[in-house]
C-alpha positions as CSV (number, residue, x, y, z in Angstrom):
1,X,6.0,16.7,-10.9
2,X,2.5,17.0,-11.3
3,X,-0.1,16.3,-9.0
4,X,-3.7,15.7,-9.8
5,X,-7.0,15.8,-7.5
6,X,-7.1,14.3,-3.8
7,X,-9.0,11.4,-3.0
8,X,-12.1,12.3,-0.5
9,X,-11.4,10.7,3.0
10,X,-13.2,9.6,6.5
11,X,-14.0,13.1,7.7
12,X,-13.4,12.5,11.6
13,X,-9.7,10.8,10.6
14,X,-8.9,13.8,8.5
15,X,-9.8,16.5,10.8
16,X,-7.4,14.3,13.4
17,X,-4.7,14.0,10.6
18,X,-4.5,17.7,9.5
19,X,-4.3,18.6,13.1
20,X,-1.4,16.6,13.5
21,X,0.1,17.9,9.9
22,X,-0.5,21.4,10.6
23,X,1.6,21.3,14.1
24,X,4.0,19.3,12.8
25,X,4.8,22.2,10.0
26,X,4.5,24.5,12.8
27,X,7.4,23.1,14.8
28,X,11.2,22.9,15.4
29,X,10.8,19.5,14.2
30,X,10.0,21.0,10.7
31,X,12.5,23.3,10.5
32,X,15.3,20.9,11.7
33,X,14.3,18.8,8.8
34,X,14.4,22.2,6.4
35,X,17.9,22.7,7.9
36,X,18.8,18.7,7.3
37,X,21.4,19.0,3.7
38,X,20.8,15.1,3.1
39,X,17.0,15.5,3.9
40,X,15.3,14.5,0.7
41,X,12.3,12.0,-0.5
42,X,12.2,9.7,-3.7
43,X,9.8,7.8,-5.4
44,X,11.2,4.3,-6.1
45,X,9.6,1.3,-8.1
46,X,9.7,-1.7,-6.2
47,X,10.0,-5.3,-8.2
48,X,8.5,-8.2,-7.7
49,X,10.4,-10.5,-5.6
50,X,12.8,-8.2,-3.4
51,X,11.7,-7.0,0.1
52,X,11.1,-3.2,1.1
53,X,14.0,-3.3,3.4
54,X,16.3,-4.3,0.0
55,X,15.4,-0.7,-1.1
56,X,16.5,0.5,2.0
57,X,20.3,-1.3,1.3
58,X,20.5,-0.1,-2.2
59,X,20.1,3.6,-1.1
60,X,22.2,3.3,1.4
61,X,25.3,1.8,-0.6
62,X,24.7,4.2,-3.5
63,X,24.4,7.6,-1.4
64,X,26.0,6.8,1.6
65,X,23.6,7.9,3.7
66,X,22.6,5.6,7.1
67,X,19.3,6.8,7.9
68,X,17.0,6.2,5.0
69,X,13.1,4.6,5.3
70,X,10.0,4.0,3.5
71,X,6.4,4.4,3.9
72,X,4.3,1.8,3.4
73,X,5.7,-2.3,3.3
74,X,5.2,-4.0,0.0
75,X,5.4,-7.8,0.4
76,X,7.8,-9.5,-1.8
77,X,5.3,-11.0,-4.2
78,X,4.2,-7.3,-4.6
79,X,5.9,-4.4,-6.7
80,X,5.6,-0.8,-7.2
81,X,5.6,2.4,-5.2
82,X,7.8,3.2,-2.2
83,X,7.9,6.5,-0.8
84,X,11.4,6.7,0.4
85,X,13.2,9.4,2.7
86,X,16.4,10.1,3.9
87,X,18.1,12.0,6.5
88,X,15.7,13.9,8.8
89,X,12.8,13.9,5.9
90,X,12.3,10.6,7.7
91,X,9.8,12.2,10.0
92,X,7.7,12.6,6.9
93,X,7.0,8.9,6.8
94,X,4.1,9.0,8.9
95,X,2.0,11.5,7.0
96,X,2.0,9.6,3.9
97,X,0.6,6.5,5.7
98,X,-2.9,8.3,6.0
99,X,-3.1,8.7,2.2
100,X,-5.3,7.0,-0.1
101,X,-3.7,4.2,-2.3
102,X,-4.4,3.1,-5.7
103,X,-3.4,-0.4,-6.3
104,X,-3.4,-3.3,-9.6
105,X,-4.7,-6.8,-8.5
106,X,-4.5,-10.0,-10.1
107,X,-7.3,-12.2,-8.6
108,X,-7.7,-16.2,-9.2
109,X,-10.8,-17.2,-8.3
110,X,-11.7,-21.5,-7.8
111,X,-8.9,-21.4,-5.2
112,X,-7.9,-20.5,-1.5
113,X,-4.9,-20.8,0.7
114,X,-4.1,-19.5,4.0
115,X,-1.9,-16.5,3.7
116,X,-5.0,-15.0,0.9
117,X,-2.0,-15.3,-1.8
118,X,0.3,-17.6,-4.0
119,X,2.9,-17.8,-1.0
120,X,0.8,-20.2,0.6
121,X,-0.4,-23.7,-0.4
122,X,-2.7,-23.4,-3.0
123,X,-6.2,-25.4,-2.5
124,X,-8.4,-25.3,-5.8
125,X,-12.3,-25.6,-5.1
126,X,-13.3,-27.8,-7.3
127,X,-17.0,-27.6,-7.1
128,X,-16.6,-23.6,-8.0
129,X,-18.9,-22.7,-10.7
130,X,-18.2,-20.2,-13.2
131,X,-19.6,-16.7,-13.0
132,X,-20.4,-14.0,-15.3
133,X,-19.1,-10.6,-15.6
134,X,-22.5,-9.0,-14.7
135,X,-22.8,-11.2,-11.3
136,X,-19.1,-10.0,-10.5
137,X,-19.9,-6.0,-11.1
138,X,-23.5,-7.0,-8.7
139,X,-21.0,-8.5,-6.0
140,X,-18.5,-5.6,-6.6
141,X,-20.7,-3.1,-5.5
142,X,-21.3,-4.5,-1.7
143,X,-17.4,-4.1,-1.0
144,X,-17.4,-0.3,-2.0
145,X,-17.6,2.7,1.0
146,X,-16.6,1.9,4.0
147,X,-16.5,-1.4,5.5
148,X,-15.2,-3.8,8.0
149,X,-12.3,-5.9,7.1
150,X,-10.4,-8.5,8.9
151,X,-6.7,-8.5,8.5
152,X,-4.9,-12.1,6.8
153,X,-3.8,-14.0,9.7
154,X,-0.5,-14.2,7.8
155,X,0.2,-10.6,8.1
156,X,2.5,-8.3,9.8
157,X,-0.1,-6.5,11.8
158,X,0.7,-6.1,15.2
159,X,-1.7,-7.7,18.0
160,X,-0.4,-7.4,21.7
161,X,3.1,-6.2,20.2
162,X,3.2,-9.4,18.0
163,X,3.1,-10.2,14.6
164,X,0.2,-12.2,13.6
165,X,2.6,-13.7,11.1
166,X,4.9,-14.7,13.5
167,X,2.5,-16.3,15.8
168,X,0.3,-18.1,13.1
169,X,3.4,-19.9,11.8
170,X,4.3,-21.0,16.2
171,X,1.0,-22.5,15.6
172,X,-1.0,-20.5,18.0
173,X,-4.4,-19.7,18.0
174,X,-4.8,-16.0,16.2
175,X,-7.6,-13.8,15.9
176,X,-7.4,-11.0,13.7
177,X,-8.1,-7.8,14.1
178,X,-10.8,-6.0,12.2
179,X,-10.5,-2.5,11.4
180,X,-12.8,-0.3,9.5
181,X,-11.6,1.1,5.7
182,X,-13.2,2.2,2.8
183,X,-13.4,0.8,-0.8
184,X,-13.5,4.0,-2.9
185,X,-13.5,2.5,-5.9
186,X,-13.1,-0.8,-7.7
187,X,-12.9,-1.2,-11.3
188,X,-13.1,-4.1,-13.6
189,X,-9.5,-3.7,-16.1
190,X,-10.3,-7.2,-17.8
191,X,-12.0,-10.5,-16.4
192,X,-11.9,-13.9,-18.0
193,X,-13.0,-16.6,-15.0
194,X,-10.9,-17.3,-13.5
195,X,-9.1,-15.1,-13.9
196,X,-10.0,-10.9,-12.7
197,X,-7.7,-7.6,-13.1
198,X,-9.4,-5.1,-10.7
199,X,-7.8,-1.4,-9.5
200,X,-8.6,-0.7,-6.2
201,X,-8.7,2.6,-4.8
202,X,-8.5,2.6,-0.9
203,X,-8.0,4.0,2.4
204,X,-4.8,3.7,4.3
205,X,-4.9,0.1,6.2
206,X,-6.4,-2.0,3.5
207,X,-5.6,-5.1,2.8
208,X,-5.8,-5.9,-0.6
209,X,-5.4,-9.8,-0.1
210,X,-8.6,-9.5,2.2
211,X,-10.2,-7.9,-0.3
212,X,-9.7,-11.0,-2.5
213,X,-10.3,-13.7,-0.1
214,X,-13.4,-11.9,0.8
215,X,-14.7,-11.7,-2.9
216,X,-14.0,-15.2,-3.2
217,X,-16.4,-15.9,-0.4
218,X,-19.1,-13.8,-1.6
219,X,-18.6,-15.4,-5.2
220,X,-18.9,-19.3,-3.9
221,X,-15.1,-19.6,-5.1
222,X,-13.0,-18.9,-3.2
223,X,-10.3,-16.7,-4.7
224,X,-6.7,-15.5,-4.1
225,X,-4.6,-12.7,-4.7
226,X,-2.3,-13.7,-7.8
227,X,-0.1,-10.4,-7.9
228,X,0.0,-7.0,-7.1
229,X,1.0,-3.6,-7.6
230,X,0.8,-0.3,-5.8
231,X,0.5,2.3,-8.6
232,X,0.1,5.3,-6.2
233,X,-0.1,7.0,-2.7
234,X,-1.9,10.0,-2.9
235,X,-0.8,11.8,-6.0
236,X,2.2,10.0,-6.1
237,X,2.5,7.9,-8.6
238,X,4.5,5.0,-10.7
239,X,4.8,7.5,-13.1
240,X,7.6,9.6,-11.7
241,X,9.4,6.7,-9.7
242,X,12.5,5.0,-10.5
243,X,13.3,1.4,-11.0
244,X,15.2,0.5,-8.2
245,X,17.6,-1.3,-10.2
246,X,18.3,1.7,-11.8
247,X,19.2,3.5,-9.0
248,X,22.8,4.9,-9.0
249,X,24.9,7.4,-8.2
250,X,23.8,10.0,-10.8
251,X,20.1,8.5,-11.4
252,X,19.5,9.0,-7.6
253,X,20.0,12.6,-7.1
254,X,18.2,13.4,-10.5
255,X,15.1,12.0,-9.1
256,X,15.1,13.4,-5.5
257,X,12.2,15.5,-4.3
258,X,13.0,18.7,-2.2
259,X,11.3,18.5,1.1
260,X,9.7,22.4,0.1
261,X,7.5,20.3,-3.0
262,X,6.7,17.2,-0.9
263,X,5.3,20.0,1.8
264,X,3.1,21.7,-1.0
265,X,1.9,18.5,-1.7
266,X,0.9,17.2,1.7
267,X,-0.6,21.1,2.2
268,X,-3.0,20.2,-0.5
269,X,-3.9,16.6,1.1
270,X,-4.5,17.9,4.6
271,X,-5.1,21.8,4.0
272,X,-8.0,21.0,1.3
């Protein structure tokens, strides 16, 4: 496996994160984990239309292993990478949530609903005007470094021990939180109003659905999140994952990660 340069990060949250890295490596907890026969991480692909947790049953019933997660939810109308553990590599989980993420988004622009997505009732604005490429790259620009960003209202994020989600859809009054990320890059793959295909590269805790709505407001448009895809987490990439419905009993173990690697590759993350 290969892995290629490391993202720069918030300085403050690194120096937190390595500290936390570094005596995490430096415990019992480590070496119970070294010791664990079953511990092991893999990189699965995730389709469109199945759940994270559906990973977590297909894992299961092929290697017969009960304790198994994944780092990092991808909605059903999202595919692509899932860091998966099992066994006691489970207590690796955490660390990959402070990595950078690359992601593929399909924007639609001219409409709006409230979940940021397809999944909710799409509205179309039809007094949108169309835009150029060159006033899209100009807009672009404002949402890169770091910047505040209000979570979707129809999300899993947690406020008071409740799922926004959950309480949106009792029809309760919700305020989302805003939490401070950073846009490190955002590039143009092909646009055609209304229609935009942008990678985002991204802190940890972005919303990428956000990210849309909010470009639809600084357009005029309004704009939603068509479809998307999580490319990488770090280094970790689509590249080396398997399909999950290719997962079986001999594809499985051919793709497993030993916890030594994934531990020289977290070094390099928060040892840089």
């Amino acid at each position: 496996m290969i892995f290629l340069s490391i993202f720069a990060t918030n300085i403050d949250m690194f120096d937190q994160d390595q500290k936390s890295w570094q005596e995490f490596i430096a415990s019992k907890k480590f070496s119970n984990v070294l010791a664990d026969p079953v511990a092991k991480i893999y990189l699965i692909d995730k389709p469109k239309g199945d759940n994270s947790f559906r990973a977590v049953s297909v894992l299961r019933k092929v290697l017969g292993i009960r304790k198994i997660g994944f780092a990092g939810t991808l909605d059903p109308l999202a595919s692509g990478l899932l860091i998966m553990a099992t066994g006691k590599a489970t207590r690796l989980l955490d660390y990959f949530h402070y990595l950078p993420k690359v992601y593929q988004a399909d924007i639609l622009f001219g409409h709006t609903s409230e979940t940021y997505d397809l999944e909710g009732e799409l509205i179309e604005n039809k007094q949108a005007k169309k835009f150029s490429k060159k006033e899209l790259e100009t807009v672009l620009q404002k949402f890169k470094g770091k910047i505040d960003q209000q979570a979707p209202i129809f999300s899993a994020k947690k406020v008071d021990g409740q799922k926004l989600n959950k309480l949106a859809r009792a029809g309760k009054k919700v305020i989302a939180p805003i939490k401070k990320i950073e846009i490190y890059d955002l590039k143009i793959k092909s646009f055609s109003y209304p229609n935009l295909k942008l990678e985002v590269k991204c802190s940890a805790g972005t919303y990428i659905r956000s990210l849309a709505h909010d470009l639809g407001e600084s357009m005029g448009t309004g704009a939603v999140l068509s479809d998307l895809r999580r490319s990488s987490i770090g280094d970790l990439s689509t590249k080396e994952s398997l399909p999950l419905e290719k997962a079986d009993k001999y594809t499985l173990p051919a793709n497993s990660i030993d916890i030594e690697k994934i531990k020289g590759f977290l070094d390099q993350y928060f040892c840089q």
